[in-house]
N, C-alpha and C positions, 0 to 999 in steps of 0.2 A: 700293580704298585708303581707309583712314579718313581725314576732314578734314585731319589735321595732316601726314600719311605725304605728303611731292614724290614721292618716288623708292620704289620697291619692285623689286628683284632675287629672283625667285625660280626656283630651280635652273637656275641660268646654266650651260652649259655650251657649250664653246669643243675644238673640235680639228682638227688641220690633217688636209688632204686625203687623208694616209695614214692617216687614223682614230685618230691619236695625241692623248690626250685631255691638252690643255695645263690647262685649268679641269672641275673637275668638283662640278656642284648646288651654285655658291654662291648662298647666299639674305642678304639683308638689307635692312632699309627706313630710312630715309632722311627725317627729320622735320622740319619748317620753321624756317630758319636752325639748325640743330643741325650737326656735324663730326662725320663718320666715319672713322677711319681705318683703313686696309687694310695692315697691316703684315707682315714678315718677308723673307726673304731673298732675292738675285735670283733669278730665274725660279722665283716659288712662287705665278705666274699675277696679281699685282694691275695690272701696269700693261694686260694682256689686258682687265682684268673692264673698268679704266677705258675704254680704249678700244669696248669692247663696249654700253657704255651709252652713247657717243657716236654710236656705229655708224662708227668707223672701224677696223674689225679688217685688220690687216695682211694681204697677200694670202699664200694658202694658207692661213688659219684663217679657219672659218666657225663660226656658233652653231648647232647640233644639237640642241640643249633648252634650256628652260627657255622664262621670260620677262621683259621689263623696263618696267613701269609708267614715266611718269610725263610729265604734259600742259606739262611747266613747261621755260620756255626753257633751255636746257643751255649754259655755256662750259668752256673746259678748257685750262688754263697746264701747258705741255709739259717735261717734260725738259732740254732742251735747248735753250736761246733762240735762238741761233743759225741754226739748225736750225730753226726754225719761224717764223724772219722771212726774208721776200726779200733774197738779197746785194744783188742789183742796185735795190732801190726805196729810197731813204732814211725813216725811220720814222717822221717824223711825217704823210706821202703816203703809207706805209700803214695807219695809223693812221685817220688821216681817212675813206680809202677803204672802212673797216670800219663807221666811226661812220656815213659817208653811205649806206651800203647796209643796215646793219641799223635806223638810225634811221629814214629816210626823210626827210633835211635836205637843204638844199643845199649846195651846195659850200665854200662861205663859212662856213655855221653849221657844217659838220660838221669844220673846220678850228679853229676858235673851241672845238669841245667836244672836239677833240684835246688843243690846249694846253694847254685847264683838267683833262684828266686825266694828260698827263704831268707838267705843275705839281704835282699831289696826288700823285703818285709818286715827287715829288722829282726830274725829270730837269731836267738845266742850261737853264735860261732863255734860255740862247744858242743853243738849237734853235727858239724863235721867228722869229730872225732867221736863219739857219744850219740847215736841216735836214741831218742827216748820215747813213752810210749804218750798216748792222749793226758792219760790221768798224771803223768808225770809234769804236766806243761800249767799255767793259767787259761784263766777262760781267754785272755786277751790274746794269747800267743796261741792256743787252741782256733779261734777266728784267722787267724792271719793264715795259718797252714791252708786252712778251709780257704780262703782266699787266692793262697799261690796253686791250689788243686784246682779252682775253677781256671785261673790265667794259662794252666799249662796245656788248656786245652785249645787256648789261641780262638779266644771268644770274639767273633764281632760283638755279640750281646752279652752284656750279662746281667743275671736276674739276680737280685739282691732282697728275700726275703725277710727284713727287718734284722739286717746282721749285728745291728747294736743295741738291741734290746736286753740280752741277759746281762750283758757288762756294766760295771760301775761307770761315772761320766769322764771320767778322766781318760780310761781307755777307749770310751763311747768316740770322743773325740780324735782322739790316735786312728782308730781303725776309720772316720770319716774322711781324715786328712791323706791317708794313704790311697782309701778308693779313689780320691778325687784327684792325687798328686800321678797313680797308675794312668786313670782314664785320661788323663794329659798327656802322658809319655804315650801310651801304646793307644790311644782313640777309639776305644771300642766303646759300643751306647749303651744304657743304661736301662732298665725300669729297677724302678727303687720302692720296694713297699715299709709303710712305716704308716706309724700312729702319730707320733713327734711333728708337730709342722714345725718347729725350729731345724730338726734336720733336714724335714722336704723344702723347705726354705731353701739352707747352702748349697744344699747337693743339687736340686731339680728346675730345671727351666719352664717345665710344665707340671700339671698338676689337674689329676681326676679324684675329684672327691667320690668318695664310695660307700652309700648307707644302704643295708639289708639285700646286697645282691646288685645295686644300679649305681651307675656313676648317675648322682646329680647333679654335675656342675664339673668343667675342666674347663683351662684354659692355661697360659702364662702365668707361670707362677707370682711375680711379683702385684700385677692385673689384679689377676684372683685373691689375694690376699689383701692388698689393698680397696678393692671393691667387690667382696663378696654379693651373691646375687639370691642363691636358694639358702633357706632357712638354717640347713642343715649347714653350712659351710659357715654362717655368723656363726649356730652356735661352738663350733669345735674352734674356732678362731677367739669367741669370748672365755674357753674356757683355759686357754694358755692361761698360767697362774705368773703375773709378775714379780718381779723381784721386792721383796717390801723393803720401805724405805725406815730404817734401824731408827728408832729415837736418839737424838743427837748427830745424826748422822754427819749434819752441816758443819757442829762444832769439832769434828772427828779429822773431817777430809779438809777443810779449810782453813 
């Protein structure tokens, strides 16, 4: 890898035990604090490739070829928050749990650098005094925990498996503006998988279109979206639905 390159993916390839090929020869690298995004429709293999570079591929899919650079610590904010925090542990006891085992603090400090990252995520202040459990929180504040669990692990990367999908837009937004206002402060890079290209738009610099297992097309995100090249990239670019324009609307706003 050259100096600048964390991450290098080259011909990834992922198929479950019946020899059914879910990913096939994805390559791309991956450059210091930069956002990659991995876009297009469900099962057109991105949340695989994410999982593949963590090394948690779902059982029955193993990696057959290729290979995956990169010496630099990995975290990865899940789909589903819920679903990736303990019902039964309340979060900021597993939060702490995370910071004292990947930190190497004590019990005490790693409780202390709980607070001050769910404080910078905006969770209520009354989980100082009050720890509470998943099902007790919103999906939104659910994500954000999920979020300060990956940064406790002091990520050069972090892998971002479509972390605004189950939320309404309002908080979709919120939790965008935070990854983005974090990876400012602390510079750690990104891959970012999503179906939305209005979010792979803000968030990413780059961009691999990915239909039935292949990247068909990457490049510079603004590039690539302004001059789409393979079929498959016009059409997920003509199906963004715009905004309609209200009858009256001129007499309304003017």
């Amino acid at each position: 890898m050259s100096y600048n390159i964390i991450l290098e993916v080259e011909d990834l390839s992922l198929e479950t035990k019946q020899h059914h090929r879910l990913v096939n020869r994805v390559s791309f690298a991956l450059g210091k604090g930069e956002t990659i995004g991995l876009v297009g429709e469900s099962g057109s293999g991105k949340s695989l490739t994410l999982r593949a570079i963590l090394g948690l591929l779902p059982r029955g899919v193993e990696k057959v070829d290729g290979t995956i650079k990169s010496d630099e610590r990995t975290a990865m904010v899940f789909q589903d928050p819920r679903g990736a925090l303990d019902p039964l542990c309340p979060v900021v006891k597993q939060l702490s749990e995370v910071v004292r085992f990947r930190q190497q603090v004590s019990k005490k400090a790693a409780r202390e650098i709980a607070l001050e990252l769910l404080e910078r995520l905006g969770l209520p202040d009354s989980l100082k005094t009050a720890d509470r459990y998943p099902s007790q929180l919103s999906g939104g504040q659910c994500q954000r925990v999920v979020i300060a669990i990956a940064l406790a692990c002091k990520p050069s990367i972090l892998l971002c498996d479509e972390p605004t999908t189950a939320l309404d837009v309002t908080v979709q937004k919120q939790i965008i503006e935070t990854i983005s206002a974090l990876q400012k402060e602390l510079g750690f890079a990104m891959v970012f998988v999503t179906h939305n290209l209005a979010v792979a738009a803000a968030m990413c610099s780059k961009l691999c279109v990915m239909k039935n297992g292949e990247i068909v097309e990457q490049g510079d995100t603004l590039d690539l979206l302004q001059n789409p090249q393979d079929p498959y990239t016009q059409m997920l670019i003509n199906s963004v639905l715009p905004v309609p324009e209200l009858e009256g609307s001129e007499r309304i706003w003017n």
